[in-house]
C-alpha positions in Angstrom: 8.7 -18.6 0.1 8.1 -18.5 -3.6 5.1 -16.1 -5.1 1.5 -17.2 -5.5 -0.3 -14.8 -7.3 -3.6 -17.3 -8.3 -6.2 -14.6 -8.3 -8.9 -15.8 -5.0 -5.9 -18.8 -4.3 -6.8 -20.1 -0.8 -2.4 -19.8 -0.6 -2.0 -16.2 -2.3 0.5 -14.6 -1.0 0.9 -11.4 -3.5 -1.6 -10.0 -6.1 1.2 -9.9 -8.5 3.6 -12.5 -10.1 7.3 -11.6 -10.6 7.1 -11.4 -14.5 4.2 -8.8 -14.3 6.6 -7.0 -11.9 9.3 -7.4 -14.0 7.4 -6.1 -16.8 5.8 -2.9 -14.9 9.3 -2.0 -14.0 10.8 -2.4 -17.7 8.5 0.4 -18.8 9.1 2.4 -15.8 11.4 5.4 -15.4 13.6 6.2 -11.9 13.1 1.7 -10.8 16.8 1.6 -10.3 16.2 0.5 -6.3 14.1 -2.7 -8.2 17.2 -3.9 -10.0 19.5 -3.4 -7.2 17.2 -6.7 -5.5 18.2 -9.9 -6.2 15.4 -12.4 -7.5 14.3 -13.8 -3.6 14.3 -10.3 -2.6 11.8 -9.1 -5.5 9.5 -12.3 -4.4 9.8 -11.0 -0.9 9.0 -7.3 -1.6 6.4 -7.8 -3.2 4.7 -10.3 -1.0 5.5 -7.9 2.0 3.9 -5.1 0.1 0.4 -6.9 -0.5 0.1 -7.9 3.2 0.8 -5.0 4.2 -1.6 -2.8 1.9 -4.1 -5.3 3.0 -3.4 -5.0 6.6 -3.7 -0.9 6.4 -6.5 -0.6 3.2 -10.4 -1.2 4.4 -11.5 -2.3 1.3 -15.0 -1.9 -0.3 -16.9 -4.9 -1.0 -16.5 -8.1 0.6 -13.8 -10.9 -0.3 -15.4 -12.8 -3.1 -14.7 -16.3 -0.9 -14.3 -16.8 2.9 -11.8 -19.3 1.7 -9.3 -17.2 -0.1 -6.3 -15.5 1.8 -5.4 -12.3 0.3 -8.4 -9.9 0.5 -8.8 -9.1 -3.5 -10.8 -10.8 -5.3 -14.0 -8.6 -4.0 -17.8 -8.2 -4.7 -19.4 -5.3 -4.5 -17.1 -3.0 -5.5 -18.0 0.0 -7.4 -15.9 2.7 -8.6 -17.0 6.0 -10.8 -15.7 4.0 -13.4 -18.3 1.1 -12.7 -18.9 -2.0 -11.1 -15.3 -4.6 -10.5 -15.7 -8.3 -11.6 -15.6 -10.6 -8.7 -13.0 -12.5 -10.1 -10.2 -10.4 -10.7 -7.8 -8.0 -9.1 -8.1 -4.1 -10.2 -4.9 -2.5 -12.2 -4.9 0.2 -9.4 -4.2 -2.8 -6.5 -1.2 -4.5 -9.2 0.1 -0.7 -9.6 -0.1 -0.1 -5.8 1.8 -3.1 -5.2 4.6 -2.3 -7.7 5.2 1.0 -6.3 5.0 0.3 -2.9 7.3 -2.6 -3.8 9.5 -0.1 -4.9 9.1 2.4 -1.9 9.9 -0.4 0.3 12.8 -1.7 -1.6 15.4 0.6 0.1 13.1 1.1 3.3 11.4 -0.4 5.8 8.0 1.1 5.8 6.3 -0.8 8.9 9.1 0.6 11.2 8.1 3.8 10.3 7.4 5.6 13.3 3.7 7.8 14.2 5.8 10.6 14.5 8.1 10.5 11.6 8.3 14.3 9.6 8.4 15.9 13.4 11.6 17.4 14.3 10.2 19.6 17.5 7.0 19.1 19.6 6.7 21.2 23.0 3.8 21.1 25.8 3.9 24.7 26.8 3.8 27.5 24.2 2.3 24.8 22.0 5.4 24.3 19.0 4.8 21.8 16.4 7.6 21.5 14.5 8.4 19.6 11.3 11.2 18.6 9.2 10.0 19.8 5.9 7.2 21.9 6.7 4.8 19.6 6.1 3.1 16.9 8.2 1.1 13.8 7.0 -1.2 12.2 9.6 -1.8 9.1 7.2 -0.8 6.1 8.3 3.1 6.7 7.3 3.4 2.8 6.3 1.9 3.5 3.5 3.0 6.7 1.4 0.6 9.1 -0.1 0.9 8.2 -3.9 -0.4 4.4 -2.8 -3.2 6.0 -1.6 -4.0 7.9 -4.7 -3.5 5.3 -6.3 -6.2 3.0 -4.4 -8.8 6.2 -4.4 -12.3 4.5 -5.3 -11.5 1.1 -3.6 -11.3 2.2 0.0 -13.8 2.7 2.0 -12.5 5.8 4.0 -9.4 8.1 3.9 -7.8 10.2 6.3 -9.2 13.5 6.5 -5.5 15.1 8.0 -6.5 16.3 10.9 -4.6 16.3 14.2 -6.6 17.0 16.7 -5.5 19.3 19.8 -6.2 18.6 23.1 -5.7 21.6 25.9 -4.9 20.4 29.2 
């Protein structure tokens, strides 16, 4: 399937075209993974990572028409930076695409598991281990530098907390 970037298009399929992908990743340092995709997989990457930054993000605003099929263009939106025009699509959603494009290019992130960063969990004596000493409770399809990224567009963010149940 070939990339539709028309901004509000009722067949979008990515908020980005190829050649503004190709040019973000021209001026960017450590994009090796991009050039090791052929042409159809760029396309596909970045198609993949619109949908699925749409299927995880809850947007402010409302989609600028009913008709259109990606969710950005949006009304409504303002940021501390002021108010988005209806009729285009923000840097921070192209740049989120990019690198999530490039996060995804050696890894599947949907297959990413709830649990992933744990290496121990035990019922009695309560022991939450994890691999690095750190666990994220974000959704782990999407990695927390997209989120930055996005800060002012979403609606809500994770506040990190797990919450503990006794039995």
């Amino acid at each position: 399937m070939a990339i539709d970037s028309t901004v509000g298009g009722i067949a979008s399929n990515s908020y980005v075209s190829l050649v503004e992908a190709e040019a973000y990743f021209a001026d960017r340092i450590h994009a090796g993974n991009w050039y090791d995709l052929s042409t159809a997989d760029r396309e596909k990457v970045l198609i993949t990572s619109t949908s699925i930054i749409d299927w995880y993000v809850d947007w402010k605003g409302s989609k600028t028409s009913q008709e259109q099929a990606r969710e950005w263009p949006r009304t409504g939106v303002i940021t501390s930076d002021g108010s988005i025009p209806s009729d285009v699509i923000p840097t921070q959603v192209k740049v989120a695409v990019y690198e999530f494009s490039l996060s995804s290019a050696t890894k599947d992130r949907v297959a990413d598991g709830s649990l992933d960063g744990l290496s121990e969990v035990r019922a009695s004596s309560l022991m939450i281990k994890t691999d690095d000493g750190v666990y994220n409770s974000k959704p782990s399809a999407i990695p927390d530098k997209i989120w930055k990224i996005l800060q002012g567009l979403t609606v809500k963010g994770s506040s990190g907390v797990i919450r503990l149940i006794r039995a």
